[in-house]
C-alpha positions as a printed Julia matrix, in Angstrom:
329×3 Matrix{Float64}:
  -98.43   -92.31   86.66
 -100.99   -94.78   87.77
 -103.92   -94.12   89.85
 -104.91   -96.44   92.71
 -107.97   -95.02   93.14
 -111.03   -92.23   92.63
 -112.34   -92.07   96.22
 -111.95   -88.54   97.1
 -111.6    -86.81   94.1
 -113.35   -84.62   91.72
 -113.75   -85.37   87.8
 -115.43   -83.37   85.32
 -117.69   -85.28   82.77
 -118.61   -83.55   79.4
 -121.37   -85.03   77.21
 -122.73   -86.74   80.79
 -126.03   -86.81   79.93
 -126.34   -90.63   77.99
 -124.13   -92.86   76.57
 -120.31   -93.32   77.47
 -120.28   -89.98   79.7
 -123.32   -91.33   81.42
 -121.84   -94.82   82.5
 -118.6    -92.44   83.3
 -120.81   -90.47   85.74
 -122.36   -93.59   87.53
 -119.01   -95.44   88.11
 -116.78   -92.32   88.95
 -119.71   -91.86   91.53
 -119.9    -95.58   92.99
 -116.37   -95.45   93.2
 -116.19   -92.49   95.97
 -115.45   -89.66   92.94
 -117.3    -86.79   93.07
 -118.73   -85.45   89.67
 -119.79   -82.74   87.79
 -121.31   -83.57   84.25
 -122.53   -81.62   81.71
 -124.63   -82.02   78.27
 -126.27   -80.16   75.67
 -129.55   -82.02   77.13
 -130.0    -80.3    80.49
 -133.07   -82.71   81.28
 -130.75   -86.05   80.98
 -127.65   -85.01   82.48
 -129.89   -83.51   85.87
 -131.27   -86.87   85.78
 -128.13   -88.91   86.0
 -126.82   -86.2    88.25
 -129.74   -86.96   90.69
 -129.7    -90.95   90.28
 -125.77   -91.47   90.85
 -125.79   -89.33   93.71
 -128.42   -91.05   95.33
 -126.06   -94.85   94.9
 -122.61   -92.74   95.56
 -121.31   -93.93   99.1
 -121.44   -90.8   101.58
 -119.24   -87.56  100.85
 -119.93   -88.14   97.11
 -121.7    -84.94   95.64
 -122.92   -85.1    91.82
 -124.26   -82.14   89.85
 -125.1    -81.48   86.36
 -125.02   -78.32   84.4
 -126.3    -77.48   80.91
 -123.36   -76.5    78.61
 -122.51   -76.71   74.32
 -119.05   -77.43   74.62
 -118.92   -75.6    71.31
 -118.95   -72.39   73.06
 -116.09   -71.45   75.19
 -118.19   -68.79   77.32
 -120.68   -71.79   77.87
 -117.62   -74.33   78.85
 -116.07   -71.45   81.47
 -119.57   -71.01   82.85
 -119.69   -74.8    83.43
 -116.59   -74.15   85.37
 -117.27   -71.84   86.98
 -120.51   -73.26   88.74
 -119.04   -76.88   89.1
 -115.77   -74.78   91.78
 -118.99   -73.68   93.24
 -121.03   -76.16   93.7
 -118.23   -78.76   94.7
 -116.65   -75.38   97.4
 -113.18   -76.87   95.6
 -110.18   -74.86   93.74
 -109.24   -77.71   91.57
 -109.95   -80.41   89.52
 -108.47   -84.13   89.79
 -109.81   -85.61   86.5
 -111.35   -84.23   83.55
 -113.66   -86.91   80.52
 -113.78   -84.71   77.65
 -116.36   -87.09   76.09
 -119.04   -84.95   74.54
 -119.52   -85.15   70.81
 -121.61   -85.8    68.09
 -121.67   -87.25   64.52
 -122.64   -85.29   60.67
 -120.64   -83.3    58.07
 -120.06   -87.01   56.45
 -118.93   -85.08   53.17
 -116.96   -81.94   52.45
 -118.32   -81.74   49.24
 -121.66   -82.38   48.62
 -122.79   -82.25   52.25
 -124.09   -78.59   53.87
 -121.19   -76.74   55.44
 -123.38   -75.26   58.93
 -123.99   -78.97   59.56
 -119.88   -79.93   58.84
 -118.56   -76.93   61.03
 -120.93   -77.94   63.92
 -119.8    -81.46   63.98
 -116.63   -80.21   64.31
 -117.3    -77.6    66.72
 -118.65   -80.07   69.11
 -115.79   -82.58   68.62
 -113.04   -80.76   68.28
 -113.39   -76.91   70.1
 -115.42   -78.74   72.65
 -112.44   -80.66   73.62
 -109.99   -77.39   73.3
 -111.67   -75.3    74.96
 -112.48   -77.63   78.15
 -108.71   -78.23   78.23
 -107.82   -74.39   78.48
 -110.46   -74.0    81.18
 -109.82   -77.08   83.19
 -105.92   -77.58   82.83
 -104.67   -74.85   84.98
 -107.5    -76.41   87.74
 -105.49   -80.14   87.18
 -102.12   -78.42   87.5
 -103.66   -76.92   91.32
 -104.64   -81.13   91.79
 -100.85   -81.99   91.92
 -102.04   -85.2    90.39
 -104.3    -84.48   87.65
 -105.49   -86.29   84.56
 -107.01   -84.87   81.27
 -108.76   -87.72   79.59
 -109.5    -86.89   76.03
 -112.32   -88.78   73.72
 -110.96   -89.43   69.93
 -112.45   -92.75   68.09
 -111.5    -95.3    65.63
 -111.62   -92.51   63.22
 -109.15   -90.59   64.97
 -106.59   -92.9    63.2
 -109.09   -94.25   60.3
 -110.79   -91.88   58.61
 -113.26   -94.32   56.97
 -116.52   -96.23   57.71
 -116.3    -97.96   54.06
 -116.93   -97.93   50.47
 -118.87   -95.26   49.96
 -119.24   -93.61   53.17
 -118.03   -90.42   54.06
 -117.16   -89.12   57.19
 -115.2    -86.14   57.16
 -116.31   -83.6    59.7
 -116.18   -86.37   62.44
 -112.67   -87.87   61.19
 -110.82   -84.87   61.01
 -112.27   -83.27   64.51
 -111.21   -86.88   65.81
 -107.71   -86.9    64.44
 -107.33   -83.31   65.69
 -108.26   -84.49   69.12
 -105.3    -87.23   69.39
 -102.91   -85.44   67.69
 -103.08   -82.66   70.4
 -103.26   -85.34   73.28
 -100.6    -86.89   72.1
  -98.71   -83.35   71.78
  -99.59   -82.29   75.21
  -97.61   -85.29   76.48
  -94.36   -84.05   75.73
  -95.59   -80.44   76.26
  -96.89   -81.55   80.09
  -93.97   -83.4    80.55
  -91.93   -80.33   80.34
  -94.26   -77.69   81.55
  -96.88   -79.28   84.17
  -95.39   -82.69   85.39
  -98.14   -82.38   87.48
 -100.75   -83.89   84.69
 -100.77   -86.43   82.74
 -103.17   -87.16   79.38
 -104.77   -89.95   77.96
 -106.47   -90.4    74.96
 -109.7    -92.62   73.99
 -109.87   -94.22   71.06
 -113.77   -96.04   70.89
 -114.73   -98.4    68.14
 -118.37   -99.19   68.41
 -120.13   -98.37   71.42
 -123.84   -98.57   72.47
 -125.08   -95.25   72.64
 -127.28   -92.46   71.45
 -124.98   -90.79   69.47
 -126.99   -90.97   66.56
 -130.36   -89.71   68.09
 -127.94   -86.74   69.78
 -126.36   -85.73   67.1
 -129.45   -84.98   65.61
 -130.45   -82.79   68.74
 -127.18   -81.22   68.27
 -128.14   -80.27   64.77
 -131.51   -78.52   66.12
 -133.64   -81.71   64.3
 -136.23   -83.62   66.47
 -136.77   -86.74   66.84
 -137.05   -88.68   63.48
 -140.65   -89.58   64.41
 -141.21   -85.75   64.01
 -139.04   -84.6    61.34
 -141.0    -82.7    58.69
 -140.57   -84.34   54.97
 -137.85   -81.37   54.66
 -135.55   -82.44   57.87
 -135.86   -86.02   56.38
 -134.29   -84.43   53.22
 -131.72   -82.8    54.93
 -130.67   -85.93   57.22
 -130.62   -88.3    54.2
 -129.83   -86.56   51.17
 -130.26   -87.59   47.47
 -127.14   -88.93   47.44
 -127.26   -91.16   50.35
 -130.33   -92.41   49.16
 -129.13   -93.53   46.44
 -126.09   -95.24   48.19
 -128.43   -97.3    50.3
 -131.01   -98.54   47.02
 -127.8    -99.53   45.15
 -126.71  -101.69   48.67
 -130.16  -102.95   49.16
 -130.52  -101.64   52.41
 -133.36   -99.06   50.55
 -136.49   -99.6    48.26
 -136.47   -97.93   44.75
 -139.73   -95.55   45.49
 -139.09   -95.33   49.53
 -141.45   -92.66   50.9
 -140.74   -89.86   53.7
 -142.11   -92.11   56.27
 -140.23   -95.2    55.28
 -137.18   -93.38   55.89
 -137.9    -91.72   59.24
 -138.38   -95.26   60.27
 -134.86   -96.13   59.03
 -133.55   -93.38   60.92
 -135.66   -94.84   64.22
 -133.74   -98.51   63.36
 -130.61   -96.43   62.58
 -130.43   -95.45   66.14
 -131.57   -98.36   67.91
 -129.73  -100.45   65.85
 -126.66   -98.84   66.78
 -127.12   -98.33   70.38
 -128.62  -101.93   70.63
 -126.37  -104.12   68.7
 -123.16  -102.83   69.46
 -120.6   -105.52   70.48
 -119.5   -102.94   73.1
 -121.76  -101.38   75.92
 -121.64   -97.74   77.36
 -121.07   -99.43   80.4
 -118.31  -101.74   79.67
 -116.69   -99.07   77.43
 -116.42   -96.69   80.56
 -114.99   -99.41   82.92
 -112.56   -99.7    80.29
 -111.58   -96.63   80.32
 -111.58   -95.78   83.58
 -109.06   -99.17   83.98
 -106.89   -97.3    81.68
 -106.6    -94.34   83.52
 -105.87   -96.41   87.26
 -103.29   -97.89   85.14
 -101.62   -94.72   84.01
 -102.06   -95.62   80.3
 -101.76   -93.07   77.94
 -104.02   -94.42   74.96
 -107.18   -96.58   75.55
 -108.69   -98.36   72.44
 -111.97   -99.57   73.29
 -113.6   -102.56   71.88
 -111.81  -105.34   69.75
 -112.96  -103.36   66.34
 -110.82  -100.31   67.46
 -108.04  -103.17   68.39
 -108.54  -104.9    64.98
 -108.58  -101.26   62.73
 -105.45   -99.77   64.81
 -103.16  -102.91   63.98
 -104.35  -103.26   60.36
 -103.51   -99.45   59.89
 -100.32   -99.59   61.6
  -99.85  -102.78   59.9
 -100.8   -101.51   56.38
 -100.6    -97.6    55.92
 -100.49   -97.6    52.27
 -103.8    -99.88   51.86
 -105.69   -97.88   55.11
 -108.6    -96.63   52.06
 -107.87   -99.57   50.08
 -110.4   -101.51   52.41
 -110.24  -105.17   50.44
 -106.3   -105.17   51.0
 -106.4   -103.68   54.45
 -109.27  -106.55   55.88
 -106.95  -109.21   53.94
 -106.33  -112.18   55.79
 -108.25  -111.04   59.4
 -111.21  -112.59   58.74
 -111.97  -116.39   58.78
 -113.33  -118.72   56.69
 -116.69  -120.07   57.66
 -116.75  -123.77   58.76
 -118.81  -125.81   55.57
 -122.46  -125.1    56.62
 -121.79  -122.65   58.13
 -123.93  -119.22   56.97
């Protein structure tokens, strides 16, 4: 079921504050969509609340509400004031976007910091779906967009780099997208699902996920927080890589973690803005799976095309890579 257009109706944006959900928020709004975001950051997400109403066309109304998406009494509240706010008894669209990253490993990582990673990625998005679905069923044309990533079908970042809170929330969150579409199909024709699978985007993930955890900024983490952010065994990970000097002191590595964000919100081959007009072309278009960026293109065919060698990463990367031209570095 295709969608010709967002003028008129009303989406819900999770994790609205920054990043992905942000860009969401600003082009749902210049489009005619109304919008209610939330975020763990109240401060950003009233912000962008305030800025794309004031470019939405008129009849557009944008608010923004504080919520954890980890807590379900948080996530009805959220609903609660948004059916308010808006004077509306349903829903037309619903970006379950928010999330964070941590819990890299099971094993040797701290188990608070795994089980809120997954809280955030994976209850966040259940519990938003059994608030909000009954209010797309009352839409007659609803749409429940669900955020995965890359790791929802690759639960890997490399040699030596665990991420197992994140991938298993992640793979969690398509399998039950891609469950609901039989289950909708059968039960509320009425809604359709979608499911977003990001490679690397620009955004703040890193910094939030951090906030998430109840750390500060790096530039004000105490010698301890630095500890607990990059452990032992990371450390030692990075010196044997040469991305870390033997000897590095607590400051040298808050100002990793400063690059570490940057880095990744700055270099990424894929904006926040052109990953949400991506995925906003994949809802018009009724698709039910949106990979953004050509990484998440590149990993999703080289899985598909090589279960068996998905963790054996030299066999999997075979042969999609080329050779340099001679002179070339």
């Amino acid at each position: 079921m295709a969608m010709d257009s967002f003028t008129d109706k009303l989406a819900v944006v999770t994790g609205g504050g920054s990043g992905m959900g942000r860009e969401l928020v600003r082009q749902l709004a210049a489009q005619g969509c109304s919008v209610a975001a939330c975020d763990l950051n109240a401060d950003a997400v009233a912000v962008i609340a305030a800025t794309a109403w004031a470019a939405a066309p008129p009849g557009v109304r944008v608010t923004g509400h504080a919520c954890d998406v980890s807590d379900e009494a948080q996530v009805l509240r959220f609903r609660d004031e948004l059916l308010e706010a808006h004077a509306s008894d349903h829903v037309d669209l619903v970006f379950a976007n928010a999330g964070m990253g941590g819990g890299e490993s099971f094993i040797t990582g701290r188990r608070e910091v795994w089980e809120r990673t997954f809280a955030v990625d994976w209850w966040g998005v259940y519990y938003c779906a059994r608030a909000f679905l009954p209010l797309l069923m009352a839409s007659g044309d609803g749409v429940l967009v669900n955020t995965s990533s890359v790791n929802g079908f690759w639960a890997a970042l490399g040699p030596g780099i665990p991420i197992s809170a994140y991938s298993t929330a992640q793979f969690a969150v398509k399998g039950f997208t891609e469950a609901l579409i039989e289950d909708l199909r059968a039960n509320a024709p009425e809604v359709r699902v979608a499911v977003v699978m990001p490679g690397h985007v620009g955004t703040d993930i890193v910094a939030n996920s951090w906030r998430a955890r109840g750390l500060p900024a790096p530039e004000q983490m105490s010698d301890a927080q630095v500890d607990e952010v990059i452990p032992r065994v990371t450390r030692d990970a990075l010196i044997g890589a040469g991305l870390l000097a033997e000897g590095a002191s607590a400051d040298d590595l808050r100002q990793m973690l400063v690059r570490a964000n940057t880095d990744f919100r700055d270099r990424a081959p894929v904006s926040a803005a052109e990953a949400a007009a991506t995925i906003l072309d994949g809802v018009r278009s009724g698709a039910w799976r949106i990979l953004v960026g050509e990484d998440a293109k590149m990993i999703d065919a080289a899985v598909r095309a090589k279960p068996e060698a998905a963790y054996d990463y030299a066999e999997l990367f075979s042969g999609l890579t080329e050779e340099p031209a001679p002179g070339t570095p």
